[in-house]
KOLTORLO-731732 format. One line per field, with one value per atom (N, C-alpha, C): residue number from 1; atom name; x, y, z. Coordinates in steps of 0.1 Angstrom, whole numbers, plus 5000, padded with zeros to 4 digits. Layout:
// KOLTORLO-731732
seq = NUM  ...
atom = CA  ...
xx = X  ...
yy = Y  ...
zz = Z  ...
This chain:
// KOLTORLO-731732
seq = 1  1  1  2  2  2  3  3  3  4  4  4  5  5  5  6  6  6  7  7  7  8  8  8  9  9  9  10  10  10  11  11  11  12  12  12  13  13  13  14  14  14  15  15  15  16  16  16  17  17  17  18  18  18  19  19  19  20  20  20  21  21  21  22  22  22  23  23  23  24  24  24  25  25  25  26  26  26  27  27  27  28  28  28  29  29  29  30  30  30  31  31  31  32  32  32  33  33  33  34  34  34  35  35  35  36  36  36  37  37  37  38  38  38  39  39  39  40  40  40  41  41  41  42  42  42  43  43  43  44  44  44  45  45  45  46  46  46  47  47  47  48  48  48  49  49  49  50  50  50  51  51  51  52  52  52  53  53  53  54  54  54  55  55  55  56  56  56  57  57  57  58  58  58  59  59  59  60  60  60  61  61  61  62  62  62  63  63  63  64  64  64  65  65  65  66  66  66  67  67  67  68  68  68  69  69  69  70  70  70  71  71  71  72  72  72  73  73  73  74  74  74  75  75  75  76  76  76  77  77  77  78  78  78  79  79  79  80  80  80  81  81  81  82  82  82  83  83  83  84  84  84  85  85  85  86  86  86  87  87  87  88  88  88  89  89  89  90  90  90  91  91  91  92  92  92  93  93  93  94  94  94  95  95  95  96  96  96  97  97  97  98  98  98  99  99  99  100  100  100  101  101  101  102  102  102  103  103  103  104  104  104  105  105  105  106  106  106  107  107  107  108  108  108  109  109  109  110  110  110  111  111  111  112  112  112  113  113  113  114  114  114  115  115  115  116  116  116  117  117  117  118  118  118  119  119  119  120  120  120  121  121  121  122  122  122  123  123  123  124  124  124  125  125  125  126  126  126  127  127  127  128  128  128  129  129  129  130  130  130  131  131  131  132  132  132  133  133  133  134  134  134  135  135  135  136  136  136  137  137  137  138  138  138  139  139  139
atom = N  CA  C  N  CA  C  N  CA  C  N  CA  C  N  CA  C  N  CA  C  N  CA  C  N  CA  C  N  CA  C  N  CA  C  N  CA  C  N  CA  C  N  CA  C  N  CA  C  N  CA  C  N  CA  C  N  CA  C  N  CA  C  N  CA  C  N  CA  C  N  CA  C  N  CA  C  N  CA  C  N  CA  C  N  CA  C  N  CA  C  N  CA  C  N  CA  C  N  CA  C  N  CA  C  N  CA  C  N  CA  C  N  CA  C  N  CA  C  N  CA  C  N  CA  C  N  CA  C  N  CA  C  N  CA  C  N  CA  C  N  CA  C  N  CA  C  N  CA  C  N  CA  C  N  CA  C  N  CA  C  N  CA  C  N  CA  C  N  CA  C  N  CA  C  N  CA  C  N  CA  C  N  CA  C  N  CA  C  N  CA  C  N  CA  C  N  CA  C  N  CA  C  N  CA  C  N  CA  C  N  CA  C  N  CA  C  N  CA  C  N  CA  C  N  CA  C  N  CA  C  N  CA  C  N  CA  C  N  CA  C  N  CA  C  N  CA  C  N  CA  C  N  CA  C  N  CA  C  N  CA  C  N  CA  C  N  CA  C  N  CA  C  N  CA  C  N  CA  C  N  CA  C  N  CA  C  N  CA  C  N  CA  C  N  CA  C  N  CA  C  N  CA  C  N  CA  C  N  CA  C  N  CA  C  N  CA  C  N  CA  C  N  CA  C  N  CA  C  N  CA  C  N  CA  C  N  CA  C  N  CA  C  N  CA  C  N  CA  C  N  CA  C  N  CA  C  N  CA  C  N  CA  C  N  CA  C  N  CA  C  N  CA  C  N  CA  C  N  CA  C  N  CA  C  N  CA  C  N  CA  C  N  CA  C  N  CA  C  N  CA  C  N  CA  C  N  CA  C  N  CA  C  N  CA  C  N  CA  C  N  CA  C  N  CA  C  N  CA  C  N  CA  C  N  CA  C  N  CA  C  N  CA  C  N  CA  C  N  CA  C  N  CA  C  N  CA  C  N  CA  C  N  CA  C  N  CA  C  N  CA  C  N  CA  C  N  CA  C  N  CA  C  N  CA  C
xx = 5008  5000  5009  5007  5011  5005  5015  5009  5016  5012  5022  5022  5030  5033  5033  5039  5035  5045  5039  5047  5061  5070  5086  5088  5081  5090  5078  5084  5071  5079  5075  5082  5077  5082  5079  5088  5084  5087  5085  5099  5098  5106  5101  5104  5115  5117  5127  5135  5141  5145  5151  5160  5166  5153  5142  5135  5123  5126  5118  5125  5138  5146  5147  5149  5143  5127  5122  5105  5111  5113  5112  5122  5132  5146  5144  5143  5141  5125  5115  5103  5097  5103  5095  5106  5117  5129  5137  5128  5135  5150  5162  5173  5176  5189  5193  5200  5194  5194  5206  5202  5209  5208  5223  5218  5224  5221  5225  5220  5229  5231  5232  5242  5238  5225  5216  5204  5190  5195  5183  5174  5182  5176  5181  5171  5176  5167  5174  5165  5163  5154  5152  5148  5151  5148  5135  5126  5115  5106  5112  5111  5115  5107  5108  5111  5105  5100  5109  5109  5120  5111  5115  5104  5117  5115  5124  5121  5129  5125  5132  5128  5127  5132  5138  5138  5133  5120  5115  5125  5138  5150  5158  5162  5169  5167  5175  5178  5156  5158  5144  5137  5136  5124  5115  5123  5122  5116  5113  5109  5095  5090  5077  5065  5073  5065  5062  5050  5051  5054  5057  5060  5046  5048  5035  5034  5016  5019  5002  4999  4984  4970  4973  4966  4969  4977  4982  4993  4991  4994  5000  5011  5016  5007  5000  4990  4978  4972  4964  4965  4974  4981  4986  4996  5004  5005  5006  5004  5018  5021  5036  5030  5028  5027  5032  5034  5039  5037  5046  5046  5060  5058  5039  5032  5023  5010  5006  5018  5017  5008  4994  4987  4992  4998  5001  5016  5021  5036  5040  5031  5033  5025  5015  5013  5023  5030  5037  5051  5056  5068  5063  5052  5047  5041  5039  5043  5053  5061  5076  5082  5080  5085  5078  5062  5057  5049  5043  5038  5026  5015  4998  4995  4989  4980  4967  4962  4949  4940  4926  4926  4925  4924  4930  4914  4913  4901  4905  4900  4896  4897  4907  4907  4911  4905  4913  4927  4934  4947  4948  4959  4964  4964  4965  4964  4949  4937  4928  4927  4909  4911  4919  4921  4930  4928  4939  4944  4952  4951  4957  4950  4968  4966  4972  4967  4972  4977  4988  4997  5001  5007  5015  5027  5032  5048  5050  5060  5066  5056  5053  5050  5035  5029  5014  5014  5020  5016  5011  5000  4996  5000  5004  5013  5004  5001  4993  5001  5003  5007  4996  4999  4990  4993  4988  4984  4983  4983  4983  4964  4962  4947  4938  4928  4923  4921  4927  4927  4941  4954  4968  4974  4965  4971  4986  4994  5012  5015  5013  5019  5032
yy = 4988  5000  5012  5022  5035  5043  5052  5063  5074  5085  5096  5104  5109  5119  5126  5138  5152  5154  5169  5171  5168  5165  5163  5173  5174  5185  5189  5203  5203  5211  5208  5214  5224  5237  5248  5250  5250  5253  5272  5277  5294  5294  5308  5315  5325  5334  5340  5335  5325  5322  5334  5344  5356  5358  5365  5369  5359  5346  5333  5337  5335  5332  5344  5360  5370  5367  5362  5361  5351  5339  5334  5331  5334  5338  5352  5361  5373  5374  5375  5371  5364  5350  5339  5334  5338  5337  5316  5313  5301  5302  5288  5292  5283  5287  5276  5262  5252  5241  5233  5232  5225  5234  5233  5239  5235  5224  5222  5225  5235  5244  5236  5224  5215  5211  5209  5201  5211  5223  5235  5232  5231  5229  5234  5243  5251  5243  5240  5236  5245  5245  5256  5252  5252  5249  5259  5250  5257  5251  5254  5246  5231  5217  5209  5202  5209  5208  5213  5211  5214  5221  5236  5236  5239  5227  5230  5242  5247  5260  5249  5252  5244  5254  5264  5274  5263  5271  5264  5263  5270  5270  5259  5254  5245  5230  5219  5209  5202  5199  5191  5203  5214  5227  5221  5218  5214  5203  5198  5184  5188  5201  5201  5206  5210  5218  5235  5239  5254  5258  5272  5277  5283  5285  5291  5301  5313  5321  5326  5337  5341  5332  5324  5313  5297  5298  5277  5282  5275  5273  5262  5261  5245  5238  5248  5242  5256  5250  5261  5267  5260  5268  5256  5261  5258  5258  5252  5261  5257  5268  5269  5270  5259  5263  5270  5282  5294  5296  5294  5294  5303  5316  5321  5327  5325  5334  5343  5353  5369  5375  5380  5381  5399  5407  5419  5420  5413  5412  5408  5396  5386  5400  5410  5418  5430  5431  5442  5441  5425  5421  5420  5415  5413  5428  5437  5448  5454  5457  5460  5460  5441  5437  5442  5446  5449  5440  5428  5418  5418  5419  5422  5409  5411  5399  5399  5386  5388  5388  5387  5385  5374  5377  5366  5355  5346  5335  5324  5317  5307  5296  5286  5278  5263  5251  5240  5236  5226  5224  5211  5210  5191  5191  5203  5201  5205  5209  5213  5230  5235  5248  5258  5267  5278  5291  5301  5311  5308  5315  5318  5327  5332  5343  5341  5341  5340  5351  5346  5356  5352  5359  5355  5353  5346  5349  5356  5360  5369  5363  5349  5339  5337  5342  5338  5328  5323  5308  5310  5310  5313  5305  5315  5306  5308  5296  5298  5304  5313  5310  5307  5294  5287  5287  5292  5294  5280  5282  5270  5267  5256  5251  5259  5268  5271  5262  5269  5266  5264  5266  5265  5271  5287  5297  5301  5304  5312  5326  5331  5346  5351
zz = 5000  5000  5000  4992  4992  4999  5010  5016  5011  5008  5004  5019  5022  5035  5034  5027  5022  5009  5001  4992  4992  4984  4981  4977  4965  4950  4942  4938  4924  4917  4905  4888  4885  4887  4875  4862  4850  4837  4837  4834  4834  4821  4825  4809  4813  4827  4830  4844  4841  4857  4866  4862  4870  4880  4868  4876  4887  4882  4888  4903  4900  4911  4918  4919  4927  4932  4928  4934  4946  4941  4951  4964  4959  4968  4976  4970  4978  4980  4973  4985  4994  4992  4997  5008  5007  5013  5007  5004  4994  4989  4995  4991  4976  4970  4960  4966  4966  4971  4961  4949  4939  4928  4917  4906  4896  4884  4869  4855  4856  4842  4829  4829  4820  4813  4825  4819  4824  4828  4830  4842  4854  4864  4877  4882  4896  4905  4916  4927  4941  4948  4959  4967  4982  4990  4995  5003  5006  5017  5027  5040  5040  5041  5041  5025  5018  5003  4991  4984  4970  4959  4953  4941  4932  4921  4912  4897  4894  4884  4870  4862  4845  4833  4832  4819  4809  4807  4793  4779  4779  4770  4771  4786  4788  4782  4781  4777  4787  4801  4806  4800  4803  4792  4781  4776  4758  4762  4765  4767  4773  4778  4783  4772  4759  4750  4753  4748  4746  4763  4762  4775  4783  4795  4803  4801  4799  4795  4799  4794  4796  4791  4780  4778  4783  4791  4793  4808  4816  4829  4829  4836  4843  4856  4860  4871  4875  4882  4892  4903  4909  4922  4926  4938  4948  4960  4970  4985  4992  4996  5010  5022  5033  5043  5053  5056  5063  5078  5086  5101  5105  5114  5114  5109  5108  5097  5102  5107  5107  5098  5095  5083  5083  5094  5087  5085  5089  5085  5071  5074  5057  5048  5050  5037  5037  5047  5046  5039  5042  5037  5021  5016  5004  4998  5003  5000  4994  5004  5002  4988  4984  4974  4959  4964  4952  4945  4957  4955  4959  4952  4949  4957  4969  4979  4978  4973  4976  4991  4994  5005  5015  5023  5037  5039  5033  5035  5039  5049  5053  5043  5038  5032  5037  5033  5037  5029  5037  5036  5038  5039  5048  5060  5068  5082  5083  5079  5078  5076  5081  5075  5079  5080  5082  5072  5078  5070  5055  5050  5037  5027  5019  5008  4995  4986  4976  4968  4963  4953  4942  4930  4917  4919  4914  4907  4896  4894  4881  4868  4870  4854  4854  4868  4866  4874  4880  4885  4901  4905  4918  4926  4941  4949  4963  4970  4983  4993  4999  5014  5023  5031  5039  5059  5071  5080  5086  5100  5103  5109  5110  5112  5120  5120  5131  5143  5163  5169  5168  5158  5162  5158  5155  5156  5157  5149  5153  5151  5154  5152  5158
């Protein structure tokens, strides 16, 4: 029987990694974990989790077909679970950078419901920041 435990990794295919990689290095505070230039692959650390970036130019790129863009998505969102879910910190830091927040709703998760806000990346790809469960509140 397979159980999955939680996210590993997830693949974004970009079109500008510089600027992939300012979103999510200097906003999200995500570090560079691994990085092969060879075969077009940055990896980033992101708490427990890995999101790897793809230049749709690169050697694995090419291999995904057209690039993401105002008509075609690689997905519909994502979610980073965020501890703590400072909700005026987290818009002031997402401020700062110039990063458009939507607003703060009650959504379910893996740990159940909670806080969370959603935002863009540079490419369109919406990124959850996720709160912890109501009743375990962190600030």
């Amino acid at each position: 029987m397979i159980q999955v435990r939680e996210l590993d990794h997830l693949v974004l295919r970009v079109v500008n990694l510089d600027t992939m990689l300012d979103f999510y290095c200097g906003v999200l505070n995500c570090t560079v974990e691994r990085r092969d230039d060879a075969i077009g692959l940055v990896q980033l650390r992101a708490g427990a989790s890995l999101l790897d970036l793809v230049p749709v130019d690169g050697k694995l790129g090419r291999q995904g077909g057209a690039a993401p863009g105002e008509e075609g998505h690689n997905l519909d969102h994502f979610c980073f679970r965020v501890e703590p879910f400072d909700e005026v910190s987290l818009r002031r830091h997402l401020q700062s950078q110039g990063v458009a927040a939507g607003p703060t709703e009650i959504r379910n998760g893996a740990e159940g419901e909670g806080p969370s806000i959603y935002i863009d990346d540079p490419e369109g790809n919406t990124v959850e920041l996720k709160g912890p469960p109501l009743g375990r509140q962190s600030c």
